[in-house]
C-alpha positions in Angstrom: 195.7 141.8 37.1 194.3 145.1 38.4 190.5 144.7 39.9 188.0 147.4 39.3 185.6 148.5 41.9 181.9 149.2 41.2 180.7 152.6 40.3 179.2 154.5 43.4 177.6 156.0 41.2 179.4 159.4 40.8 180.7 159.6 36.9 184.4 159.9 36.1 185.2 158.2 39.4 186.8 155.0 40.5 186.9 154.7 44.4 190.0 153.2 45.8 189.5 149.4 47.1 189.4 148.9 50.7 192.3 146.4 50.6 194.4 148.6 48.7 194.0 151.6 51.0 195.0 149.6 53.6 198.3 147.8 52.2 198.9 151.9 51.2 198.0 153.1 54.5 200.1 150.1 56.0 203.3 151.0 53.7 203.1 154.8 54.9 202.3 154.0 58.9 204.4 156.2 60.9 205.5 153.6 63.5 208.3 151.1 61.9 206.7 148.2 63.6 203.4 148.9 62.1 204.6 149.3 58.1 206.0 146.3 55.9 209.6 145.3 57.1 210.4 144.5 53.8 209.3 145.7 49.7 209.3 141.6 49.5 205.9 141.9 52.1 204.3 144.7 50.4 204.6 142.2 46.8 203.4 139.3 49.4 200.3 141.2 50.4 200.0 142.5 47.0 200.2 138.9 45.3 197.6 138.1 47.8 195.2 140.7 47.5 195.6 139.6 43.6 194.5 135.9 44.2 191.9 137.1 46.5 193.2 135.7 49.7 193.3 137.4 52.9 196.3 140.3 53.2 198.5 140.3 56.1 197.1 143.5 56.8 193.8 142.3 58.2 195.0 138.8 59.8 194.0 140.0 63.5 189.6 140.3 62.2 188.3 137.0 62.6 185.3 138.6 60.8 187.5 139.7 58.3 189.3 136.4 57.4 185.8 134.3 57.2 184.5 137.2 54.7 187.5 137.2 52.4 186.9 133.1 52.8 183.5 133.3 51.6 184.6 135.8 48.4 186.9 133.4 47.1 184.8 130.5 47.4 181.8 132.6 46.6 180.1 130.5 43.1 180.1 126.9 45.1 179.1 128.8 48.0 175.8 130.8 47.2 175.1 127.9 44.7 175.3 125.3 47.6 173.2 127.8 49.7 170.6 128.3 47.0 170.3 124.3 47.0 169.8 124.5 50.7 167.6 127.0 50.6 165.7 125.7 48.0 165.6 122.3 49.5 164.7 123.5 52.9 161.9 126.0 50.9 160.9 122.6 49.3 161.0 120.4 52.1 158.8 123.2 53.9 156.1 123.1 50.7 156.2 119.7 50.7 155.4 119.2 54.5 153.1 122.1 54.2 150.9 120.2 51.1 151.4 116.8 53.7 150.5 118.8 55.9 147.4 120.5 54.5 146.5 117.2 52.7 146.9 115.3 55.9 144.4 118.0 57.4 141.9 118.3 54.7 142.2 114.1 54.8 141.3 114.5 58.3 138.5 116.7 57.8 136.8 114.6 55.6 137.0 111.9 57.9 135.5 113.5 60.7 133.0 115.4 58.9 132.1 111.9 57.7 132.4 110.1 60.8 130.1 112.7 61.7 127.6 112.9 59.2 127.6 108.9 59.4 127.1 109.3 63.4 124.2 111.7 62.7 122.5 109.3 60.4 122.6 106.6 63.1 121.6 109.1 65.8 118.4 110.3 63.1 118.0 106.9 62.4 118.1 105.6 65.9 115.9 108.8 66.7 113.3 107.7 64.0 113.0 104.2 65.6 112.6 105.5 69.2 109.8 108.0 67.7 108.2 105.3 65.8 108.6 102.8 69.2 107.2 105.8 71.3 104.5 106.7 68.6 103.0 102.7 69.2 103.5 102.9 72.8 101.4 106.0 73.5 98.9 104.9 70.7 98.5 101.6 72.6 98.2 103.3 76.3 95.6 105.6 74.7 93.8 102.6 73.1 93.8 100.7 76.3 92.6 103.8 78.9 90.0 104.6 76.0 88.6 101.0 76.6 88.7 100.9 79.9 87.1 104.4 80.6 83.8 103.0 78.4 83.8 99.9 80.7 83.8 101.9 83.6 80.9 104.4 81.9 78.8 100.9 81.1 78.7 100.1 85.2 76.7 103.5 85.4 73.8 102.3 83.9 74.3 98.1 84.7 76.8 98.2 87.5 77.9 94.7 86.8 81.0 93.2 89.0 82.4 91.8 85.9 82.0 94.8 83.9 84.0 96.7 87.2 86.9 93.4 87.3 86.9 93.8 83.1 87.7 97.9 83.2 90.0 96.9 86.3 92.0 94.5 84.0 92.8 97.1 81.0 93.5 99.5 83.5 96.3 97.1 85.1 97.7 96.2 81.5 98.5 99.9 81.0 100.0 100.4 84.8 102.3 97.4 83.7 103.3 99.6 80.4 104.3 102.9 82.3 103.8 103.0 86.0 103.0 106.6 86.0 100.7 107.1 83.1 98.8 109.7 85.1 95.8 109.5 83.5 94.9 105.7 83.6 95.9 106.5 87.7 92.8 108.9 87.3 90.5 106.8 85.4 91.2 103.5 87.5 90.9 105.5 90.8 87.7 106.7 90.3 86.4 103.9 88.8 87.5 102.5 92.8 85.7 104.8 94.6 82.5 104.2 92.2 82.8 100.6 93.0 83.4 101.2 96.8 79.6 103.3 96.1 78.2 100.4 94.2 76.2 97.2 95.5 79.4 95.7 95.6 81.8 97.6 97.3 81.4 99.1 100.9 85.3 97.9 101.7 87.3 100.4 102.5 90.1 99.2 101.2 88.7 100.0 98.0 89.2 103.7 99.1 92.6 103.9 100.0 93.6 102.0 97.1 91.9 105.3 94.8 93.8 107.7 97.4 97.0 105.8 96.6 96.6 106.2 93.4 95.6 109.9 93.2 97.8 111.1 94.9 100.7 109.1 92.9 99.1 111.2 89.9 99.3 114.4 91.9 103.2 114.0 92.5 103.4 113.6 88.4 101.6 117.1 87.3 103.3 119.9 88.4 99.6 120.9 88.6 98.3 118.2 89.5 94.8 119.8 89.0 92.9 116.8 87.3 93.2 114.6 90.1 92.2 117.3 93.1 88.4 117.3 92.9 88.6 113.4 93.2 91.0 112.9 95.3 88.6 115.6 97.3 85.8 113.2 97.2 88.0 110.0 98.3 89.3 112.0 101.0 86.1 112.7 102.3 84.7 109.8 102.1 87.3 108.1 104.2 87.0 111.0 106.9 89.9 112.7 106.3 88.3 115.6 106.5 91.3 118.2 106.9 93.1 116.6 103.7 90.0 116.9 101.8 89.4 120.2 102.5 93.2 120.7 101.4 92.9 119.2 98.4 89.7 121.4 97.3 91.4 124.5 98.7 94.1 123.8 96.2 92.0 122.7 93.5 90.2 126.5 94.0 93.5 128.3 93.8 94.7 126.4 90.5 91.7 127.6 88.6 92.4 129.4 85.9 90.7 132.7 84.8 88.5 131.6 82.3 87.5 128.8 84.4 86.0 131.0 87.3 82.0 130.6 87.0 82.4 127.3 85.3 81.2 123.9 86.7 84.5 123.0 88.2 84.7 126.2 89.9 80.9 126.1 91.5 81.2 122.2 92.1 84.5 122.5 94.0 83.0 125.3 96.2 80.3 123.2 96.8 82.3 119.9 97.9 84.5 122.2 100.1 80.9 123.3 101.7 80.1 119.7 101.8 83.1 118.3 103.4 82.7 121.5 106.3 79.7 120.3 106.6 80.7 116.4 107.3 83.7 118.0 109.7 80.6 120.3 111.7 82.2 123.2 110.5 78.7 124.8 109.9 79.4 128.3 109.5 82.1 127.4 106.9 79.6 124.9 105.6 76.9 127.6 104.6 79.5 130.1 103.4 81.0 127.8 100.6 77.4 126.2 100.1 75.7 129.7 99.5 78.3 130.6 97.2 78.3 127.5 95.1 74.7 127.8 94.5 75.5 131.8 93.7 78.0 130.7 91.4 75.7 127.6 89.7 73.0 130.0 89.2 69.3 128.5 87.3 69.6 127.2 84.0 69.2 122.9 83.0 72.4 121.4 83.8 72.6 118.2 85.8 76.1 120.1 87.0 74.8 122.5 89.0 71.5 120.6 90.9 74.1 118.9 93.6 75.1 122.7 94.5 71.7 123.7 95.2 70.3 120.9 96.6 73.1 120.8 99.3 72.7 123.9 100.4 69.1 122.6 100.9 69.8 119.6 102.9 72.0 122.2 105.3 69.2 124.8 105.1 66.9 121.9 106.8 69.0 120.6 109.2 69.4 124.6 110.4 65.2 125.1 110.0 65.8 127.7 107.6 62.6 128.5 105.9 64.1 128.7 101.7 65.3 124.9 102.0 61.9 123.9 99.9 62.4 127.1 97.7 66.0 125.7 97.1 65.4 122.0 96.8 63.4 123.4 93.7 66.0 125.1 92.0 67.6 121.9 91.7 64.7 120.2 90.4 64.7 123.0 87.9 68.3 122.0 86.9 67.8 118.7 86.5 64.3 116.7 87.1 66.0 113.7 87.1 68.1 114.1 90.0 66.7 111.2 92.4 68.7 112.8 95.8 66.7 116.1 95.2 63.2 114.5 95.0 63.7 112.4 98.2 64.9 115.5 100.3 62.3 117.1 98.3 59.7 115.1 100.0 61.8 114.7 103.3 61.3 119.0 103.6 57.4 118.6 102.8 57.0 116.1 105.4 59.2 118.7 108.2 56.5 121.5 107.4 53.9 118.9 107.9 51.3 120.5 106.4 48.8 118.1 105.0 48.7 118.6 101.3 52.8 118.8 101.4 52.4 115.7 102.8 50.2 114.3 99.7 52.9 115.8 97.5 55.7 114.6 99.9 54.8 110.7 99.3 54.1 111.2 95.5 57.6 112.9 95.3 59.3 110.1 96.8 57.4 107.4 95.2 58.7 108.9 91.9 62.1 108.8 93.2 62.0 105.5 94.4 60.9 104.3 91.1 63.3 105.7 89.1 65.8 103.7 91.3 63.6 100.5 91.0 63.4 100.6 94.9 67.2 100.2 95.9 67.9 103.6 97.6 67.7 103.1 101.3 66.8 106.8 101.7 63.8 106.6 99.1 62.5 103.3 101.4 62.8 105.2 104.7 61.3 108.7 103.2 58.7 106.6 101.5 57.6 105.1 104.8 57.5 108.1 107.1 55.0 109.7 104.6 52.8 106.7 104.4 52.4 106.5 107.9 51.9 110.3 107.6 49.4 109.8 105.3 47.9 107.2 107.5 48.9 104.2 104.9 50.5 102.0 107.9 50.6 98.6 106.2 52.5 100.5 103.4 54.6 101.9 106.3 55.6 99.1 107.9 56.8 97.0 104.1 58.9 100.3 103.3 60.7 100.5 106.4 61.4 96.7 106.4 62.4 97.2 102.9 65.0 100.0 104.0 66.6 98.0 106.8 67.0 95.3 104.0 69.1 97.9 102.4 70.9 98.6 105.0 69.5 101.9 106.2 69.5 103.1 110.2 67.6 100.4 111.8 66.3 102.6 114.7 64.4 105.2 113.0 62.9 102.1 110.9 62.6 100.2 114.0 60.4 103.8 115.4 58.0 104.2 112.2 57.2 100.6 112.5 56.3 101.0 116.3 53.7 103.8 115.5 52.5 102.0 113.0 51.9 98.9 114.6 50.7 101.1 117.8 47.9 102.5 115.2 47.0 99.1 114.0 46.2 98.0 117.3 49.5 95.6 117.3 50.7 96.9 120.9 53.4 93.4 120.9 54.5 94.4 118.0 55.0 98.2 118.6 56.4 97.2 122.2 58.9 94.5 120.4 60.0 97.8 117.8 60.9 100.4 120.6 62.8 97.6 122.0 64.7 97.2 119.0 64.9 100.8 118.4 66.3 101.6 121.6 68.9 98.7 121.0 70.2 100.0 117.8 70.3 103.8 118.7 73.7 105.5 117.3 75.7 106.0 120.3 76.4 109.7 118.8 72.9 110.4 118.4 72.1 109.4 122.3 73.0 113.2 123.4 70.3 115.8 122.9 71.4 118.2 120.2 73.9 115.3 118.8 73.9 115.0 114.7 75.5 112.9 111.8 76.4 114.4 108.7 77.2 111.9 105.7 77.3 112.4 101.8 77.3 109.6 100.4 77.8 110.2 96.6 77.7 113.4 97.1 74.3 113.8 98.7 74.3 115.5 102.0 72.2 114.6 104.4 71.7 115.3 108.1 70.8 112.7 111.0 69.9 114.1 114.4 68.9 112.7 118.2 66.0 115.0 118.3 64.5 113.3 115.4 64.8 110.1 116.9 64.1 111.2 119.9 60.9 113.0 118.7 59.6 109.3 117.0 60.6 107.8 120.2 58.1 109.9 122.2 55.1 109.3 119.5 55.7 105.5 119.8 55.6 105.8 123.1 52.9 107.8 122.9 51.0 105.7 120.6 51.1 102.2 122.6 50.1 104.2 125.9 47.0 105.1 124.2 46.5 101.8 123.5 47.4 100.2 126.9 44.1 99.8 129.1 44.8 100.9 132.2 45.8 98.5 135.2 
């Protein structure tokens, strides 16, 4: 049966098969070895062009026998194809949706493991705040309680009261090491112990240097604990770190603290420590200007600036140490230091009603300390015997060297006024002890001490001493009857 060939699209037409053409083309080849050898070949090829099988004609194309293979099996084969395709396709989809649902799965998970890590971390977070939140509240409820122990000892400076503020202070130490603050508070509560009745151990100091300057390492500005540190610094001679430390504390002031109290009071102390190191011209510089700075006004802040300036003015006979001494007074009339070196200037000028006004001054300054400041004894005495008052004299300056003050000058007043009293043993037995106890660096003429205790400068020279020295002497020569 006779195949037809698609249309290629041209109407009226029938192309000729390509397997025909060739069994034709074959049966008319030129060359006898090329055509048929027999007609029974030709029906042969034509029989199998018929049943679809490959003709002889085209047995040499390996191409062309698997092509005529795979149009006679052609049904089985593209149906068994489509199956594979369609399986593979499937198979693909399938492991795709696996795949996919495997990968959403997975998402979940983490996004859960994650959400569930989160809550732990929140919740974990919310404990640590809430641990941290009763920590801090507890340091700050502890520091609070000891910085009103320590502010009780100003008024009734009980050892207790200092061991009780010393004890809280420890407790919060043992809570955080470095809780700057409480390393603050507990050092200067040390060095005002050290200044109390019942300090005068050094070791008291260098405790409150160790700790300042531990709470100097933990602020990068480290600006709370300079003016103190300062102080303690001084106060143990270390003059050059003192002066250091107030050098520092100057340049971390910030703009709107320049003309405030720390700026004028740390100018000051740097004065005062040039002063204690016999730096005078330095001394006066930074004095002057911290009185500038402090300027009039009532404010118990700024009387230390001008009445240290005073003490310096003194001790360098300038005339406006009376005139400054005042403008502290006018700052604050309670400040006890500037009444005695009130008096103490009166009694320099020596004129007799300053006198009269020098012992009332330091009368009312050594009342308002109930008679414990060694300074106010030995002031109070010199103007008595000024004043002629030598019994009163004598009990003051006994009184001072009870305290503790510098024997020898005591030892002096109490020579001239047993000299006056007609005591020449007495005064004889004085000079003896005054020239026993004589600082061996005020033996030289010119020599002088410069100390600050609390704060409060004040100037010890030879040619004071010396200058008592000569009126003792004086005095029980003009007693002696001659040989």
């Amino acid at each position: 049966m006779r195949r037809r060939s698609e249309s290629d699209g041209r109407p009226g037409k029938c192309p000729i098969d390509d397997e025909i053409q060739t069994i034709v083309l074959k049966t008319l080849a030129k060359e006898r070895d090329r055509r048929y050898q027999s007609p029974g070949a030709i029906a042969d090829d034509l029989r199998r062009y018929l049943a679809g099988d490959p003709i002889d004609a085209k047995r040499d194309s390996g191409w062309y026998l698997l092509r005529k293979s795979l149009r006679r099996h052609k049904a089985p084969l593209v149906g068994g194809l489509a199956l594979i395709v369609i399986g593979i396709s499937l198979g693909f989809t399938i492991a795709f949706r696996y795949r996919e649902a495997i990968e959403q799965l997975g998402e979940k998970t983490s996004a859960l493991v994650t959400k569930t890590a989160a809550l732990v971390t929140v919740e974990s977070h919310v404990e640590n705040l809430e641990a941290e939140i009763d920590r801090k509240t507890t340091l700050e409820a502890l520091l609070e309680r000891g910085r009103r122990l320590h502010a009780a000892t100003v008024n009734d400076p009980e050892e207790r009261i200092f061991e009780a503020a010393e004890d809280v202070f420890r407790k919060v130490l043992e809570i955080d090491p470095d809780h700057e603050l409480t390393l603050i508070a507990w050092a200067t509560m040390k060095k005002d112990y050290f200044n109390s009745e019942f300090g005068g151990d050094t070791a008291v100091l260098r405790e409150a240097d160790e700790f300042y300057r531990r709470a100097r390492k933990l602020s990068p500005e480290g600006r709370k604990a300079l003016n103190p540190h300062g102080v303690v610094l001084k106060m143990l001679g270390q003059y050059d770190d003192a002066i250091e430390a107030y050098q520092e504390s100057l340049a971390k002031i910030p703009e709107e603290g320049i003309g405030g109290t720390h700026h004028y009071s740390t100018v000051s102390n740097l004065g005062t420590v040039y002063a204690l190191a016999k730096d005078l011209r330095n001394a006066e510089d930074q004095l002057r200007k911290g009185a500038e700075i402090a300027g009039s006004g009532e404010s118990i802040y700024r009387a230390p600036s001008w009445r240290n300036l005073a003490a310096l003015e003194l001790f360098l006979d300038q005339s406006q140490a009376l005139e400054d001494v005042n403008h502290a007074l006018d700052c604050n009339a309670s400040d006890v230091a500037s009444w005695i070196l009130k008096a103490r200037i009166e009694l320099e000028l020596g004129e007799e009603a300053l006198v009269e006004e020098a012992l009332d001054d330091v009368k009312h300054a050594d009342r308002s300390r109930n008679g414990k400041r060694r300074d106010a004894k030995r002031i109070r005495a010199l103007a008595h015997l000024r004043f002629h008052q030598f019994n009163h004299a004598i009990t003051q300056a006994e009184l001072a060297m009870q305290l503790s003050d510098m024997r020898t000058i005591n030892h002096l007043i109490i020579a001239i006024a047993e000299a006056n009293l007609n005591h020449p043993t007495k005064a004889r037995d004085s000079v003896v002890r005054a020239v026993e106890t004589w600082p061996d660096d005020l033996r030289d003429p010119g020599a002088y001490r410069a100390t600050a205790e609390s704060g409060e400068l004040w100037f010890d020279t030879h040619d004071e001493l010396e200058a008592l020295h000569r009126e003792a002497e004086s005095a029980i020569s003009a007693m002696t009857p001659p040989d």
